[in-house]
C-alpha positions as CSV (number, residue, x, y, z in Angstrom):
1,X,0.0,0.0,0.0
2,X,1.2,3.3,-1.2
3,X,1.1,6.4,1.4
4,X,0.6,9.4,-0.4
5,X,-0.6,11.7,2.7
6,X,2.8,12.0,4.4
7,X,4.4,15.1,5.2
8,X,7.4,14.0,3.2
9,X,5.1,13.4,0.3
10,X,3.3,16.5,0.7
11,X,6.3,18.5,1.1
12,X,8.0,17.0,-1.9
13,X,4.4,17.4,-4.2
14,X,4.6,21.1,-2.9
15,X,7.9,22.1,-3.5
16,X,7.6,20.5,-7.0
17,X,4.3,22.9,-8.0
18,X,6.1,26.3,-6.1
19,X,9.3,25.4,-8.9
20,X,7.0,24.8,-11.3
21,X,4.8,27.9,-10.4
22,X,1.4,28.7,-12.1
23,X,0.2,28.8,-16.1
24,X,-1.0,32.1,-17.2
25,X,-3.5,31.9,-19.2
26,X,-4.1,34.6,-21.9
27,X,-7.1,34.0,-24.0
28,X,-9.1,36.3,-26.3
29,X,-12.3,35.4,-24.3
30,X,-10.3,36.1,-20.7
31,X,-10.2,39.6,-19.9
32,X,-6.9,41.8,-20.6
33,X,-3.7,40.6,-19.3
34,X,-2.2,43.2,-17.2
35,X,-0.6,43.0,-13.3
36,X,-4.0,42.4,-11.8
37,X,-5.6,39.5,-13.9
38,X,-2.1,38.0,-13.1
39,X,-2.4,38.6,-9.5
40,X,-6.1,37.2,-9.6
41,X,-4.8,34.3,-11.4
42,X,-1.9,33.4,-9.0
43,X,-4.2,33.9,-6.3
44,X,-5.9,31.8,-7.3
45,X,-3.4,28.9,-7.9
46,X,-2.2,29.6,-4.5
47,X,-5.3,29.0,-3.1
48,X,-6.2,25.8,-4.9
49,X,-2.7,24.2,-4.9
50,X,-0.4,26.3,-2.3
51,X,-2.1,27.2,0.5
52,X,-3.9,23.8,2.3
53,X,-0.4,21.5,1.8
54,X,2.0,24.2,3.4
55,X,-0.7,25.1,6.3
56,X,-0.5,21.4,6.9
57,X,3.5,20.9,6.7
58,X,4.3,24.5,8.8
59,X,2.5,23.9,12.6
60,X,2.9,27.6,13.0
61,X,0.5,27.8,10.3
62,X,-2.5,25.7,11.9
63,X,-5.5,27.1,13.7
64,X,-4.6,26.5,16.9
65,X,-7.6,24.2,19.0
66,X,-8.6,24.9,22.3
């Protein structure tokens, strides 16, 4: 059985998509490309890939339970 949940796995998967970074995506349908629709767009990759794996890895990082 394969464990793909452990931190070293999760670190390793993470640190493999922050070198890689995001795709921009420019289409003639998307609005203009300028500094904010890249910042919306990176937002939003760091939010869908960034943000849940390196709140999990850093313990600083995690809501803390009473």
């Amino acid at each position: 059985m394969t464990r793909t949940k452990t931190r070293k796995v999760v670190a390793e998967k993470l640190l493999e998509r922050l070198t890689s970074g995001p795709v921009f995506s420019d289409y003639p349908t998307l609005p203009a490309f300028t500094p904010e629709e890249a910042a919306r767009q990176y937002r939003i990759w760091a939010e869908s890939w960034i943000l849940e794996d390196l709140i999990s890895l850093v313990p600083e990082l995690r809501p803390i339970k009473k």
